[in-house]
C-alpha positions as CSV (number, residue, x, y, z in Angstrom):
1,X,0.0,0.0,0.0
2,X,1.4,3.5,-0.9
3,X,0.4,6.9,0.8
4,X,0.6,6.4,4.4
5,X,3.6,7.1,6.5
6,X,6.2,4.4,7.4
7,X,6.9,4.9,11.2
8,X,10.6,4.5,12.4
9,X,10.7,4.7,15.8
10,X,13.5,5.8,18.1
11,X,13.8,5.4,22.1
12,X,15.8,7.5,24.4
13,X,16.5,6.9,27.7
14,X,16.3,9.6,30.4
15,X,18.4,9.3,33.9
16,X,18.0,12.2,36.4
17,X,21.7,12.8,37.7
18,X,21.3,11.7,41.6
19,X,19.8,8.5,40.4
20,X,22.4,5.4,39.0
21,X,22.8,6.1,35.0
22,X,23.1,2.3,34.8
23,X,19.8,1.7,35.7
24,X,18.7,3.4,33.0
25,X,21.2,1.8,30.6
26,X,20.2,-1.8,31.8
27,X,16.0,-1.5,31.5
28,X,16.3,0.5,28.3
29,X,18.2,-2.4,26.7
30,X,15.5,-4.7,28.6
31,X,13.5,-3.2,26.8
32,X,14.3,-2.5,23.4
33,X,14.8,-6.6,23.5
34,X,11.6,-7.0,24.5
35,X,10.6,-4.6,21.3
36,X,12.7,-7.5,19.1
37,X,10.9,-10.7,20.4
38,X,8.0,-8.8,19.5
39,X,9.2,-7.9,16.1
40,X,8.7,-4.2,16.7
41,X,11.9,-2.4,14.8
42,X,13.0,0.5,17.1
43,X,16.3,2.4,16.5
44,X,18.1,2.7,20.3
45,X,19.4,6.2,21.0
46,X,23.8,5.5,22.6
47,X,23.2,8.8,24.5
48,X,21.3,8.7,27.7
49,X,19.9,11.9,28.4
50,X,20.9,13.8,31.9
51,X,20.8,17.1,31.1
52,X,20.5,19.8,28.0
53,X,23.4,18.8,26.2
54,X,22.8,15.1,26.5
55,X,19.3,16.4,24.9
56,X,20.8,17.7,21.6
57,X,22.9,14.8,21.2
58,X,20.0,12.1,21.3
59,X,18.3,14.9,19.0
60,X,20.8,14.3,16.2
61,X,21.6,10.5,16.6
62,X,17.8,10.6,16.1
63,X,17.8,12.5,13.1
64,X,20.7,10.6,11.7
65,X,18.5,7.8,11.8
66,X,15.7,9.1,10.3
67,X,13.3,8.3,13.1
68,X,10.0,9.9,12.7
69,X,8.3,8.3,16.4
70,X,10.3,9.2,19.3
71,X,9.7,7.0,22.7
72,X,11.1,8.7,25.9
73,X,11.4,6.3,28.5
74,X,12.2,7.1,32.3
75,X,14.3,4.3,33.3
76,X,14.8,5.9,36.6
77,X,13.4,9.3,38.0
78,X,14.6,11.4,35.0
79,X,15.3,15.1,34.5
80,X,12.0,16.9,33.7
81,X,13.7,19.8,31.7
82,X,15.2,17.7,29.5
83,X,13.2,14.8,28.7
84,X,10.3,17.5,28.0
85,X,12.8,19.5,25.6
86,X,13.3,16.3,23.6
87,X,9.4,16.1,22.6
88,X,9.3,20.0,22.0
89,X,12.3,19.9,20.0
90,X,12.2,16.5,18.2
91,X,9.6,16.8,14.9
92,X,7.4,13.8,15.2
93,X,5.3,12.1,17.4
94,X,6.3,11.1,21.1
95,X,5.3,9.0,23.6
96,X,6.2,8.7,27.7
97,X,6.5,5.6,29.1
98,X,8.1,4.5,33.0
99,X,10.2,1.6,34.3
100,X,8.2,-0.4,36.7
101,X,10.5,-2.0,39.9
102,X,11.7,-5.5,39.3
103,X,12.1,-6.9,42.8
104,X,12.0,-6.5,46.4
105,X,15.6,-6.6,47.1
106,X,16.3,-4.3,44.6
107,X,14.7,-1.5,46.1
108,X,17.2,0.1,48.1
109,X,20.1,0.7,45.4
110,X,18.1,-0.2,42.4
111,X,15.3,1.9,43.4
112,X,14.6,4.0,40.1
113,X,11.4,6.1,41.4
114,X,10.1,6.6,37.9
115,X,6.7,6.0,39.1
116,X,7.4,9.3,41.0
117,X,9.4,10.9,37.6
118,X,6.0,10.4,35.4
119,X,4.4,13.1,37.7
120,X,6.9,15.6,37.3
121,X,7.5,15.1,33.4
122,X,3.3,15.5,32.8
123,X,3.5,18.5,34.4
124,X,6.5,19.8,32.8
125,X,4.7,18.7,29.5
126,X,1.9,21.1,30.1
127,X,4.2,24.0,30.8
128,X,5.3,23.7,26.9
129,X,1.8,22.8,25.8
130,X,2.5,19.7,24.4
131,X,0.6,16.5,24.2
132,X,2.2,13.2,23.9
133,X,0.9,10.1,24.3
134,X,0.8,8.4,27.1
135,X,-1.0,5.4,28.2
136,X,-3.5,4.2,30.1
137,X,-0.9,3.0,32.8
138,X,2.2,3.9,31.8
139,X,4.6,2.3,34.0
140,X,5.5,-1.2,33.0
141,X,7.7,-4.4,32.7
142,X,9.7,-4.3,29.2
143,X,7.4,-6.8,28.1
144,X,4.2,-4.2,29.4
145,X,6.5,-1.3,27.8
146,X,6.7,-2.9,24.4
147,X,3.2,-3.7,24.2
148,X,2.4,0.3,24.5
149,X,5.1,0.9,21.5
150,X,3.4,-1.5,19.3
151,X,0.9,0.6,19.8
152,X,2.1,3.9,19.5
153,X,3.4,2.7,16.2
154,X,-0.1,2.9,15.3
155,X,-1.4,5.8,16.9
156,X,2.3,7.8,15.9
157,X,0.9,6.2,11.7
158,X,-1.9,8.6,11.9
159,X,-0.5,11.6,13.5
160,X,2.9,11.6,10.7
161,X,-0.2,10.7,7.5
162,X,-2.1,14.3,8.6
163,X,0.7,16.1,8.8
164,X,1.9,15.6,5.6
165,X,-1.5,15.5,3.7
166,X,-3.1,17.5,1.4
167,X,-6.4,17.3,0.6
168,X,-7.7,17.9,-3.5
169,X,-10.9,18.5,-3.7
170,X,-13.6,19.0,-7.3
171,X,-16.6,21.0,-7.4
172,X,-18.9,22.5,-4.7
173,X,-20.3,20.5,-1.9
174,X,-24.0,19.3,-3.3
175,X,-27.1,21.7,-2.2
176,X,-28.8,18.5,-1.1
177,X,-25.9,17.3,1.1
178,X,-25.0,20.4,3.1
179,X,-24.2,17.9,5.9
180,X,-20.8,17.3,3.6
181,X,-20.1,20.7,3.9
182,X,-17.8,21.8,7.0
183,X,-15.3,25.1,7.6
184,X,-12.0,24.0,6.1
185,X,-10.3,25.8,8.5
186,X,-9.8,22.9,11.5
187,X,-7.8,20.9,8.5
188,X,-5.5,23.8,8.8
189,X,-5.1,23.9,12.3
190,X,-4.3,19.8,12.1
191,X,-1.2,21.2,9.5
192,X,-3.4,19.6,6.8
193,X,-2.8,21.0,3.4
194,X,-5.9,21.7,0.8
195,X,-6.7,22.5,-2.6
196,X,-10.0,23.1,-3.6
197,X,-10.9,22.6,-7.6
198,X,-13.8,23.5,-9.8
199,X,-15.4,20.7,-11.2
200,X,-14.2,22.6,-14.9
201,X,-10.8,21.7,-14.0
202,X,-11.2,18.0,-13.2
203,X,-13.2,18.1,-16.6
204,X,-10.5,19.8,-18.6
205,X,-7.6,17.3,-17.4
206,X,-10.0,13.9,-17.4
207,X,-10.2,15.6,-22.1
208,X,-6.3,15.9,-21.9
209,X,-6.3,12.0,-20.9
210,X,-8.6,10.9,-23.7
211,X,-5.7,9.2,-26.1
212,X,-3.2,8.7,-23.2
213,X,-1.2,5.6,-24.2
214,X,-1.5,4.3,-20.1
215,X,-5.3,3.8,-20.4
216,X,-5.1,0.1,-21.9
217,X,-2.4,-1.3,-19.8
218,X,-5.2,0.5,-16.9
219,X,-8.1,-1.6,-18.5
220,X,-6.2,-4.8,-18.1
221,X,-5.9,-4.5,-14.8
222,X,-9.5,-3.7,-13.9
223,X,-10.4,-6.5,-16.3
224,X,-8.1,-8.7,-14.1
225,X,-9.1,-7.6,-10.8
226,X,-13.3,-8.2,-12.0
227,X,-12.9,-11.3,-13.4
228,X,-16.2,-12.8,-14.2
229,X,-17.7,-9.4,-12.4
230,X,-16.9,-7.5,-16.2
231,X,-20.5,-6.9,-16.4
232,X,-20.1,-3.4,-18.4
233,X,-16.6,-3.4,-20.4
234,X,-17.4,-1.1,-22.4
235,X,-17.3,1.3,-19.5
236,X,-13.7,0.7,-19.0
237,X,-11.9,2.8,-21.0
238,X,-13.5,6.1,-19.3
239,X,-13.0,4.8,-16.2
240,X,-9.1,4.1,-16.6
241,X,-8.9,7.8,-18.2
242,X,-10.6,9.0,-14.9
243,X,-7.9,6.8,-12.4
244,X,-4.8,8.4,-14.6
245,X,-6.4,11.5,-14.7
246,X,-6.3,11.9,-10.7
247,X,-3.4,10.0,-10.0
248,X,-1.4,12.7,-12.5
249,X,-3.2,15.8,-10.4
250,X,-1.9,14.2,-7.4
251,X,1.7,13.4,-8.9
252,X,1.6,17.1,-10.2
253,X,0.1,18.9,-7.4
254,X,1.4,17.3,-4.3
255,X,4.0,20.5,-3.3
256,X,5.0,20.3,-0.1
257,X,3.1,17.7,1.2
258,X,3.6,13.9,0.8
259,X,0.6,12.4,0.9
260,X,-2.6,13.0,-0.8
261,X,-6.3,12.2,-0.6
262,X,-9.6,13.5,-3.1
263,X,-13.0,14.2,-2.2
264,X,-14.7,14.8,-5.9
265,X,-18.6,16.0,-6.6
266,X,-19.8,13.0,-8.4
267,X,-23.2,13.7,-9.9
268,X,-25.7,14.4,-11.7
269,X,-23.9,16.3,-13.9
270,X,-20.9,14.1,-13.6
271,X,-22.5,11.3,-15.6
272,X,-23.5,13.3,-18.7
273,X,-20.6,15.2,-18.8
274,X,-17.7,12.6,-18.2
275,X,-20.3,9.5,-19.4
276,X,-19.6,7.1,-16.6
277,X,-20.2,7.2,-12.4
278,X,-16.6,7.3,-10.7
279,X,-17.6,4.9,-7.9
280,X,-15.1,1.7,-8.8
281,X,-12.2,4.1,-9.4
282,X,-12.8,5.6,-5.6
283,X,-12.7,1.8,-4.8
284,X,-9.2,1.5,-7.0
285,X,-7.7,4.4,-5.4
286,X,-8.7,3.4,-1.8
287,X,-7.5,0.3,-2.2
288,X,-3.7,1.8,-2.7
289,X,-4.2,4.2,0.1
290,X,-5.4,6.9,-1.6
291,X,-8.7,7.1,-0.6
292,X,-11.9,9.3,-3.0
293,X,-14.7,10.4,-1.3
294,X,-17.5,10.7,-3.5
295,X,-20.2,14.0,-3.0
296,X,-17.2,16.3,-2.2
297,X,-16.9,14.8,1.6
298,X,-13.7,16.2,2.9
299,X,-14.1,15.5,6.3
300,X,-15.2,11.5,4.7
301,X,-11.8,11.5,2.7
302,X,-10.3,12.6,5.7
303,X,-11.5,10.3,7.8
304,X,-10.8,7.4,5.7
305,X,-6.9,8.2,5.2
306,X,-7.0,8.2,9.3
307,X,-8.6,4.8,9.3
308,X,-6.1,3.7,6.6
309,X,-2.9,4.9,8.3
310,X,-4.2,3.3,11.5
311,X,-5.4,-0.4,9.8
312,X,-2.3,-0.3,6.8
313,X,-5.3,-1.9,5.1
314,X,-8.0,-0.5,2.7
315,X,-10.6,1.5,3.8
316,X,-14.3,2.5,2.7
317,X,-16.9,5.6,3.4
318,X,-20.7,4.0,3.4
319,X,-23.9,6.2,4.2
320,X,-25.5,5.0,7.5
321,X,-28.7,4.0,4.9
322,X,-31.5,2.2,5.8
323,X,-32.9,-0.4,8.6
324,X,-33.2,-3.8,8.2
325,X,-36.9,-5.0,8.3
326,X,-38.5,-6.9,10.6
327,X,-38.8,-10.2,8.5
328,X,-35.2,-10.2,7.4
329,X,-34.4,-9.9,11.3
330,X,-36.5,-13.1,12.1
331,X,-35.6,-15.0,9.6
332,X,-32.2,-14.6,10.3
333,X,-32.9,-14.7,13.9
334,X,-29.7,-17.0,14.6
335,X,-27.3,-14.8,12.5
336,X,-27.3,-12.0,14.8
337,X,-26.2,-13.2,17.4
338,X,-28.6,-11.7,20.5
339,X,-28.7,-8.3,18.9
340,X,-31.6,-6.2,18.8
341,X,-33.4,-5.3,16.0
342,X,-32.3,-1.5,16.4
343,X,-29.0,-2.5,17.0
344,X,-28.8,-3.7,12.9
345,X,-28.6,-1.3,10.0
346,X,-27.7,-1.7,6.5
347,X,-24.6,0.5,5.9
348,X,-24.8,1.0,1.9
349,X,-22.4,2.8,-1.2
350,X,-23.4,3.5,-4.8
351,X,-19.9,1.1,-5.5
352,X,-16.6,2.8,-3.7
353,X,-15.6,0.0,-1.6
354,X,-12.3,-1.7,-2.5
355,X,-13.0,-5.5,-3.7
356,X,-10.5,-6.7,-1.2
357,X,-13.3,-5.4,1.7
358,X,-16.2,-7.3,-0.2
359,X,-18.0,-10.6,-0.1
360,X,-18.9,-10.5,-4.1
361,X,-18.2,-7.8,-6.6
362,X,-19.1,-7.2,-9.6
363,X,-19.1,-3.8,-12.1
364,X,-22.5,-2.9,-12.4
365,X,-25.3,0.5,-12.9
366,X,-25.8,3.4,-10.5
367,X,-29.7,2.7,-10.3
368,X,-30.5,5.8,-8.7
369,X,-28.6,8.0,-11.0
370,X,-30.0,5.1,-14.2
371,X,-33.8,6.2,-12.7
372,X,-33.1,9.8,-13.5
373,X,-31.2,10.0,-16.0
374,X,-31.4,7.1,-18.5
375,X,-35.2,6.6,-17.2
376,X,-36.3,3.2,-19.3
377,X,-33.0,3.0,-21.5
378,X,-29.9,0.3,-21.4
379,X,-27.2,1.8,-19.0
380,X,-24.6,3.4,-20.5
381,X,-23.1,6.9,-18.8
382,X,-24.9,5.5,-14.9
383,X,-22.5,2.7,-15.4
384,X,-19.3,2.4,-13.5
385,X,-20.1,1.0,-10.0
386,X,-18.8,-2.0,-8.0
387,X,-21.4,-3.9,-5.8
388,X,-22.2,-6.8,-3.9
389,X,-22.1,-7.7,-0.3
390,X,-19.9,-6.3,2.0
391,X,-17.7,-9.2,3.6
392,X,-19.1,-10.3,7.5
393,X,-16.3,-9.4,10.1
394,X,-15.2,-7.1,13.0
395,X,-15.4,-3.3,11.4
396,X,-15.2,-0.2,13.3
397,X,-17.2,3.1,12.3
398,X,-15.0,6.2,12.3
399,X,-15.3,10.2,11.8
400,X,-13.4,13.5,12.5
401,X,-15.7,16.6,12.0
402,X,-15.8,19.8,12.0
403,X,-18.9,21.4,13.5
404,X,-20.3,24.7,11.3
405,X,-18.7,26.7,14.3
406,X,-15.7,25.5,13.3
407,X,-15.1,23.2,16.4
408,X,-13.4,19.4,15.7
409,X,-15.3,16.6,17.0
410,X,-15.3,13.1,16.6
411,X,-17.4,9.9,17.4
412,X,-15.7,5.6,17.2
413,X,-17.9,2.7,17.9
414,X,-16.7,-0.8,17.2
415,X,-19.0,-3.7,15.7
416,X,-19.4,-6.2,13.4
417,X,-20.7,-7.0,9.4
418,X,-23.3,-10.2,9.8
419,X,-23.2,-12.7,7.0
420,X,-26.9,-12.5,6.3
421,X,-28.1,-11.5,2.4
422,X,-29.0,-7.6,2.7
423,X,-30.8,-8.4,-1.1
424,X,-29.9,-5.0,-1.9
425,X,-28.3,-2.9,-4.4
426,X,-25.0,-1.1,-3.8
427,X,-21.6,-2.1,-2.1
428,X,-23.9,-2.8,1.1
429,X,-23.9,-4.6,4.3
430,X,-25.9,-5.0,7.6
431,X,-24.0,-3.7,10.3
432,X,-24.6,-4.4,13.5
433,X,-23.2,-2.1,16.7
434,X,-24.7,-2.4,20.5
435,X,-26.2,0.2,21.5
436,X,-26.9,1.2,18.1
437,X,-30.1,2.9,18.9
438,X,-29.3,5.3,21.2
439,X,-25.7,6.0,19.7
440,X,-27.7,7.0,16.0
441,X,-30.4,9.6,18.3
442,X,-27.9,11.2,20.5
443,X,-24.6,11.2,18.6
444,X,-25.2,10.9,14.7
445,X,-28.5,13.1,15.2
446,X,-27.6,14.8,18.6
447,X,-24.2,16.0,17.6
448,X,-25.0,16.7,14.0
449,X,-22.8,14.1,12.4
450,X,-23.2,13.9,8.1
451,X,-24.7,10.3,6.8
452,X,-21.2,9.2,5.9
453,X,-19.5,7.1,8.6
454,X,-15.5,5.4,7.7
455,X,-15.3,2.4,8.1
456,X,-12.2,0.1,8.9
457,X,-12.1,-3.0,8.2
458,X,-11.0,-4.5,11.8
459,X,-11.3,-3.5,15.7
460,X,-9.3,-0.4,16.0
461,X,-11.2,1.9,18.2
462,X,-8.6,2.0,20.8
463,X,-5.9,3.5,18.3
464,X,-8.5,6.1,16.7
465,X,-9.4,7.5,19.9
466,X,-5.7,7.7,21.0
467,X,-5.0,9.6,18.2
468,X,-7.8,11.8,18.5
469,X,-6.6,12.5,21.7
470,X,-2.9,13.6,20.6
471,X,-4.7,15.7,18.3
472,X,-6.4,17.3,20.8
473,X,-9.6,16.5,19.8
474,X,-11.6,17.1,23.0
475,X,-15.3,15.5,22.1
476,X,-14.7,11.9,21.0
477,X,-17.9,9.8,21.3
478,X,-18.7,6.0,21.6
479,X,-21.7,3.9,21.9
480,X,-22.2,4.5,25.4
481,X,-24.1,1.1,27.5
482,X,-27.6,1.4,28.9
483,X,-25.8,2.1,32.5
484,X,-24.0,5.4,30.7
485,X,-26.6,8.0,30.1
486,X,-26.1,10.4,27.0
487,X,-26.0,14.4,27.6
488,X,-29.4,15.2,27.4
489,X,-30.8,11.7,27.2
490,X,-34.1,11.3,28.9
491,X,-33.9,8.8,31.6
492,X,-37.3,8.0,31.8
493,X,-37.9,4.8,29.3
């Protein structure tokens, strides 16, 4: 997968002077082995840092190195000036972590008080206004220690992919999808680049494509990848000038930044005037990291790279769509496992979802888009999506907004994709989260969250809302249990 960040991370020990510098020494090198029988690559800093000078030394042995995830670990006490100097001065991620004590008869020269130190550095922390991670219980055995780094290396994945992203979008937000349209300004307070389009532009470099020599080595490969799903070939050849076409405004337009995501208006006026619906391109160009939110979603495309960066696998941005009836429910009674019937809905897409996150695929018709605009006629300019089922397994739903006040907010709630027939249209799939009910009323609708949700294709709540939280993101919902009352729910059933 290209366009997300590859974390190198670093670790530097920290020794206040009127503790033992081997102490230090020794549990840093506990640990960093504990890192390799986990398989988690971590570049060890020689310098163990005392004071300000031992400070700018680990600084450049870690820039030598290219680390881009810094890990300042308190083997003893540790010096709170410094070790708070390396996270303000050092341009990436950080996270704090503390030797635990190994044994009682250790405790009297081997004492390393870093229980104490982790006070004193969280403080010192907020005197420079910064905001590392730090775990739930950071103090730890260097087995416990390298269990938080392996997931740092996650949390640091998201945290390097914004700050190196730009966003391109085409064409207004829609009228009739105003909840897609958010202040841009929050992207630039997350050091998130963007460069909004008119949908002439798009047009003009999709017409400079037309004979490009790439576009039949592109339809083999989408002819590979459907297999006996090649419903509409035909359609192919616009579709493969449409994938070049972005991918060379990404290439051309990147600047500064390294990575890239789209968010692109997609219809009506799409289809007549480009003659196909972009919807198995998105999934293409998700599926490489790269995801291409469809009705000019920003804060969708957004959230999607997040998820990406987070999983390193593919992932897709389906409307929260419909419920599932009450037949389907009981005839399918054993499928879902004790959930309630308002814990199920059908989380649906015209066709953006990568194959690789699908149960079947094939290329089909946008039959929305086919009712309006080719009313009663063969498909020909609705054509261009890929559907089926969306493959049963753990998901998570995802998304970082921006209210119209301009204020961030974001909501995670973990679940699952049951393997039961949704005998719809559309990449779709019946999702089912606990809690579902009250999480849609007082979060989706209470908070004023759009109808697109990400979604990644595994459990990863834990890492999203760590990230959130080094992001400073200070409203970060969940489905909350029956026992947890929402703000302003009524508790009166």
């Amino acid at each position: 997968m290209i366009n997300i960040p590859k974390v190198k991370l670093g670790i530097v020990a920290v020794s206040r002077d009127c503790f033992p510098i081997e102490l230090s020494k020794k549990r840093s090198n506990a640990v960093v082995e504990a890192c390799k029988k986990e398989k988690i690559e971590i570049f060890q800093v020689d310098t163990i840092v005392e004071n300000e000078k031992d400070c700018l030394k680990a600084l450049k042995e870690l820039k030598d190195a290219n680390v881009n995830a810094l890990v300042v670990y308190l083997g003893n006490f540790g010096p709170e000036g410094p070790e708070t100097i390396l996270a303000q001065k050092f341009q990436g991620p950080t996270m704090y972590a503390a030797a635990s004590e190994e044994a009682a008869d250790g405790l009297i020269d081997g004492r390393g008080d870093a229980y104490c130190g982790m006070l004193n550095a969280s403080y010192n922390l907020a005197l420079r206004k910064l905001n590392p991670y730090i775990s739930e219980y950071p103090i730890g055995t260097p087995n416990e220690i390298a269990h938080m780094i392996s997931h740092f290396h996650q949390v640091a994945a998201v945290i390097l992919g914004i700050s190196k992203l730009k966003i391109f979008s085409f064409g207004p937000r829609p009228q009739d999808f105003l909840a897609c349209n958010a202040p841009i300004k929050p992207l630039y307070d997350l050091g998130i680049e963007i460069m909004e389009n008119s949908e002439l532009d798009l047009f003009e470099a999709f017409n400079n494509h037309k004979e490009d020599s790439r576009i039949k080595d592109v339809v083999k490969e989408m002819e590979k990848e459907l297999g006996e799903g090649n419903a509409y070939p035909g359609i192919l050849e616009r579709l493969a000038q449409y994938e070049i076409t972005l991918k060379d405004w990404m290439e051309n337009n990147l600047g500064a930044s390294e990575y890239a995501v789209f968010a692109n208006k997609c219809w009506p006026a799409f289809q007549t005037q480009f003659g196909m619906v972009p919807c198995y391109v998105n999934s293409r160009l998700a599926s490489l990291g790269i995801p291409a939110a469809c009705e000019t979603d920003i804060y969708g495309a957004l959230s999607e790279y997040i998820i990406t960066c987070a999983t390193e696998i593919p992932a897709t941005l389906l409307d929260i769509n419909n419920s599932v009836p009450e037949d389907m429910f009981n005839d399918n009674i054993k499928s879902f496992k004790g959930y309630k019937l308002n814990e199920l809905f059908m989380g649906f897409h015209c066709g953006n979802t990568p194959k690789s996150c699908m149960k079947n695929a094939a290329m089909k018709y946008q039959r929305i888009m086919h009712r309006q605009l080719e009313p009663g006629k063969e498909p020909d300019i609705t054509r261009g999506t890929l559907e089926g089922a969306i493959r049963p397994g753990d998901i998570t739903l995802f998304r970082l907004q921006s209210t119209a006040g301009a204020q961030l907010r974001s909501y995670v709630a973990e679940g699952e994709v049951i393997d039961v027939n949704p005998n719809s249209f559309g990449g779709i799939g019946i999702f089912a989260i606990k809690d579902m009910a009250r999480f849609y009323r007082y979060v989706l609708i209470g908070k004023r969250y759009p109808h697109h949700a990400g979604v990644a294709f595994k459990h990863i709540g834990k890492v999203l809302f760590d990230a959130m939280k080094m992001l400073g993101i200070e409203d970060i919902s969940f489905n909350q249990p029956e026992n947890m009352l929402y703000k302003n729910e009524n508790p009166f059933k």
